[in-house]
N, C-alpha and C positions, 0 to 999 in steps of 0.2 A: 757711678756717680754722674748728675746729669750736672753741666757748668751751660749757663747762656748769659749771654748780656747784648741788649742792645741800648744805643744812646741817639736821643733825638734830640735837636734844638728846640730852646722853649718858646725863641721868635722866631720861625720860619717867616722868607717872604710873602706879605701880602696877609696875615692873619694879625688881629688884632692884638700888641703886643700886652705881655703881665710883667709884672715885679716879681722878683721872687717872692716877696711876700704871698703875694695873689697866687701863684703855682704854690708853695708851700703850704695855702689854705687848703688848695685843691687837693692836694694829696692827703691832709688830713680829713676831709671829708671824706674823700674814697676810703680811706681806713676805717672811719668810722659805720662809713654807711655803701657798701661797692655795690649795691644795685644800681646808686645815680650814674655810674663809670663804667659797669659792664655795657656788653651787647642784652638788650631786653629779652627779660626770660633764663637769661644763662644763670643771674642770682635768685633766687627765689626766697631769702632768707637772710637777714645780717643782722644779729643784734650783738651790741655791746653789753656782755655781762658782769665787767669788772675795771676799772678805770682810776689810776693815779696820774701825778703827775709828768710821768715817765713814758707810761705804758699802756694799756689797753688791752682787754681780751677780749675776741668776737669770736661767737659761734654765727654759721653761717651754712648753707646749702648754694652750693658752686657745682654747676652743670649735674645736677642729681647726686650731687657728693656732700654729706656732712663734714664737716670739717669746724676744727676751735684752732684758732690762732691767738698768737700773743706778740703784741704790735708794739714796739719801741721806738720814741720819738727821741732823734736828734734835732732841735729845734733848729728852723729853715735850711736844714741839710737832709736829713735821713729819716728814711721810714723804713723799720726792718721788720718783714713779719715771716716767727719763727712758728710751724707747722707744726702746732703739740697734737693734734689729733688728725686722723685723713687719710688719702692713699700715701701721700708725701711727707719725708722728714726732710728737715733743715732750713733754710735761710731764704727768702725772695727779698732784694730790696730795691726802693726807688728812692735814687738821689738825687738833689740838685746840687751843680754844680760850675762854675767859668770854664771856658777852655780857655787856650794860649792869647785867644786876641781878648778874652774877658766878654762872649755870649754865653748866655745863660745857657746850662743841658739840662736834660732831662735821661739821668740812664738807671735802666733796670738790669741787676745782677742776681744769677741764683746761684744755690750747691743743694743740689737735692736729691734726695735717695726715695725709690721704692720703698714702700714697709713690702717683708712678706715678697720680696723680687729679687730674684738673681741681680746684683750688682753687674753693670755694664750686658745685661742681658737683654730679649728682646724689646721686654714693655720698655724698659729704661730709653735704649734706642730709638722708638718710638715718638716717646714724653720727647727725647730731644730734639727731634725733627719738627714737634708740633713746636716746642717755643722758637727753635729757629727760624719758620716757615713764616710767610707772607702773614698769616691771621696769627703768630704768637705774640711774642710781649711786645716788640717794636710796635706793634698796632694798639697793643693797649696803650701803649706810652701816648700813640696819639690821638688812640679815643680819651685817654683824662685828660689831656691838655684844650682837647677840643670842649668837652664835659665843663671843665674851669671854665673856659671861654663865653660859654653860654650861663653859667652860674651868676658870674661877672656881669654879664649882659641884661642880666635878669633883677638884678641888685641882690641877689641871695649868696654873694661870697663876701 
Protein backbone atom coordinates (compact mmCIF):
# COMPACT_ATOMS: atom_id res chain seq x y z
CA UNK A 1 0.00 0.00 0.00
CA UNK A 2 1.44 3.35 -1.00
CA UNK A 3 0.47 6.20 2.01
CA UNK A 4 1.91 9.94 1.14
CA UNK A 5 0.79 13.37 2.11
CA UNK A 6 2.20 16.39 1.92
CA UNK A 7 0.72 19.92 3.15
CA UNK A 8 1.51 23.48 1.86
CA UNK A 9 0.39 26.88 2.89
CA UNK A 10 -2.17 28.56 0.83
CA UNK A 11 -0.48 32.18 1.75
CA UNK A 12 3.19 31.74 1.50
CA UNK A 13 5.36 34.92 1.98
CA UNK A 14 5.47 37.24 -0.75
CA UNK A 15 2.62 35.46 -3.15
CA UNK A 16 -0.39 37.06 -3.77
CA UNK A 17 -2.75 35.88 -1.05
CA UNK A 18 -6.61 33.74 -2.01
CA UNK A 19 -9.62 33.03 0.07
CA UNK A 20 -10.56 29.97 0.44
CA UNK A 21 -13.05 30.41 -1.52
CA UNK A 22 -10.70 31.31 -4.55
CA UNK A 23 -8.36 28.05 -3.59
CA UNK A 24 -11.43 25.94 -3.37
CA UNK A 25 -12.39 27.29 -7.01
CA UNK A 26 -8.94 26.23 -7.97
CA UNK A 27 -9.30 22.83 -6.99
CA UNK A 28 -12.56 22.44 -8.50
CA UNK A 29 -11.26 23.53 -11.69
CA UNK A 30 -8.35 21.15 -11.55
CA UNK A 31 -10.87 18.37 -10.97
CA UNK A 32 -12.75 19.39 -13.61
CA UNK A 33 -10.28 20.16 -16.09
CA UNK A 34 -6.12 18.98 -14.86
CA UNK A 35 -4.39 19.99 -17.98
CA UNK A 36 -4.68 23.87 -16.63
CA UNK A 37 -2.73 22.27 -13.25
CA UNK A 38 -0.53 19.79 -14.59
CA UNK A 39 3.16 20.23 -16.06
CA UNK A 40 2.29 20.91 -20.07
CA UNK A 41 1.97 17.71 -21.93
CA UNK A 42 1.81 15.47 -18.86
CA UNK A 43 -2.38 15.57 -19.53
CA UNK A 44 -3.23 14.99 -22.70
CA UNK A 45 -6.80 14.44 -22.14
CA UNK A 46 -9.68 15.22 -19.32
CA UNK A 47 -13.10 15.12 -19.91
CA UNK A 48 -15.99 15.21 -17.74
CA UNK A 49 -18.42 12.37 -18.59
CA UNK A 50 -20.83 12.32 -15.86
CA UNK A 51 -21.53 15.16 -13.15
CA UNK A 52 -24.11 15.57 -10.09
CA UNK A 53 -24.14 17.50 -7.45
CA UNK A 54 -21.75 15.61 -5.35
CA UNK A 55 -19.65 14.24 -7.77
CA UNK A 56 -18.02 14.06 -11.04
CA UNK A 57 -16.52 11.50 -13.23
CA UNK A 58 -13.54 12.21 -15.60
CA UNK A 59 -11.83 10.20 -18.00
CA UNK A 60 -8.48 11.39 -18.66
CA UNK A 61 -4.94 10.36 -20.20
CA UNK A 62 -2.06 11.26 -17.37
CA UNK A 63 1.56 10.89 -18.52
CA UNK A 64 0.43 8.13 -21.37
CA UNK A 65 -2.07 6.42 -18.89
CA UNK A 66 -5.90 6.12 -19.30
CA UNK A 67 -7.46 6.42 -16.48
CA UNK A 68 -11.54 7.28 -15.13
CA UNK A 69 -11.96 8.74 -11.87
CA UNK A 70 -14.79 9.50 -9.72
CA UNK A 71 -14.41 13.04 -7.88
CA UNK A 72 -16.38 13.84 -4.83
CA UNK A 73 -16.94 17.37 -3.65
CA UNK A 74 -16.90 18.36 0.01
CA UNK A 75 -17.91 21.85 -0.51
CA UNK A 76 -14.82 24.44 0.42
CA UNK A 77 -12.97 21.59 2.12
CA UNK A 78 -12.36 18.39 0.09
CA UNK A 79 -11.78 17.04 -3.22
CA UNK A 80 -11.49 13.18 -3.21
CA UNK A 81 -10.65 11.38 -6.33
CA UNK A 82 -11.26 7.70 -6.13
CA UNK A 83 -9.22 5.57 -9.13
CA UNK A 84 -12.12 3.38 -10.70
CA UNK A 85 -10.02 2.67 -13.68
CA UNK A 86 -5.84 2.94 -14.25
CA UNK A 87 -2.53 1.52 -13.01
CA UNK A 88 -3.82 2.69 -9.35
CA UNK A 89 -6.73 1.86 -6.96
CA UNK A 90 -8.01 3.80 -4.07
CA UNK A 91 -8.14 7.32 -2.65
CA UNK A 92 -5.92 10.78 -3.78
CA UNK A 93 -7.32 13.85 -1.95
CA UNK A 94 -6.65 17.59 -1.66
CA UNK A 95 -7.97 19.50 1.25
CA UNK A 96 -8.35 22.79 2.67
CA UNK A 97 -7.82 23.42 5.72
CA UNK A 98 -6.52 26.10 9.25
CA UNK A 99 -3.83 25.12 11.13
CA UNK A 100 -3.37 26.01 15.01
CA UNK A 101 -2.76 29.76 14.49
CA UNK A 102 -5.88 29.73 11.77
CA UNK A 103 -3.56 29.92 8.03
CA UNK A 104 -5.03 28.43 5.37
CA UNK A 105 -3.33 24.74 4.02
CA UNK A 106 -3.43 23.25 1.38
CA UNK A 107 -2.66 19.22 1.93
CA UNK A 108 -2.69 16.32 -0.27
CA UNK A 109 -3.36 12.72 1.04
CA UNK A 110 -3.28 9.23 -0.71
CA UNK A 111 -3.83 5.14 -0.01
CA UNK A 112 -3.23 3.63 -3.16
CA UNK A 113 -2.64 0.22 -4.39
CA UNK A 114 -1.01 -1.29 -7.72
CA UNK A 115 -3.69 -3.08 -9.81
CA UNK A 116 -2.06 -6.32 -11.04
CA UNK A 117 1.32 -5.65 -8.21
CA UNK A 118 2.81 -7.27 -5.42
CA UNK A 119 1.55 -5.26 -2.45
CA UNK A 120 4.60 -3.39 -0.81
CA UNK A 121 6.59 -4.72 -3.70
CA UNK A 122 8.96 -3.11 -6.14
CA UNK A 123 6.82 -0.78 -8.52
CA UNK A 124 4.76 -0.07 -5.22
CA UNK A 125 8.11 1.12 -3.67
CA UNK A 126 8.84 3.06 -6.49
CA UNK A 127 5.26 4.95 -7.00
CA UNK A 128 6.25 5.85 -3.27
CA UNK A 129 9.39 7.46 -3.74
CA UNK A 130 8.17 9.34 -6.93
CA UNK A 131 5.14 11.12 -4.63
CA UNK A 132 7.54 11.61 -1.86
CA UNK A 133 10.40 13.07 -3.93
CA UNK A 134 11.06 16.82 -4.86
CA UNK A 135 8.63 16.77 -8.29
CA UNK A 136 5.67 14.55 -6.33
CA UNK A 137 2.54 15.94 -4.99
CA UNK A 138 4.08 18.70 -2.70
CA UNK A 139 4.83 20.32 -6.11
CA UNK A 140 1.66 19.72 -7.39
CA UNK A 141 0.26 21.32 -4.44
CA UNK A 142 2.24 24.22 -5.49
CA UNK A 143 1.80 24.21 -9.13
CA UNK A 144 -2.27 24.53 -8.40
CA UNK A 145 -1.91 27.11 -6.02
CA UNK A 146 0.35 28.96 -8.33
CA UNK A 147 -2.26 27.74 -11.38
CA UNK A 148 -5.15 29.55 -9.16
CA UNK A 149 -3.06 32.52 -8.82
CA UNK A 150 -2.69 33.13 -12.31
CA UNK A 151 -6.50 32.15 -13.01
CA UNK A 152 -7.29 34.88 -10.34
CA UNK A 153 -5.02 37.19 -12.10
CA UNK A 154 -6.44 36.56 -15.33
CA UNK A 155 -10.15 37.17 -14.06
CA UNK A 156 -11.02 33.54 -15.27
CA UNK A 157 -11.59 32.10 -11.45
Amino acid sequence: MIYSTATVPVNPDGEAPLTRTQAWAGLVLKARDARQFLPPGLCSRCDVVEESATHLVREATIGGVDLREIIAFEPGAKVTFFQATGPREGAIVNELFEDEEGALQLRFYCYLGLRGKEPGGPEEQAEQAQFDGSKGYKAALLSTLKRTRELLAEGAL
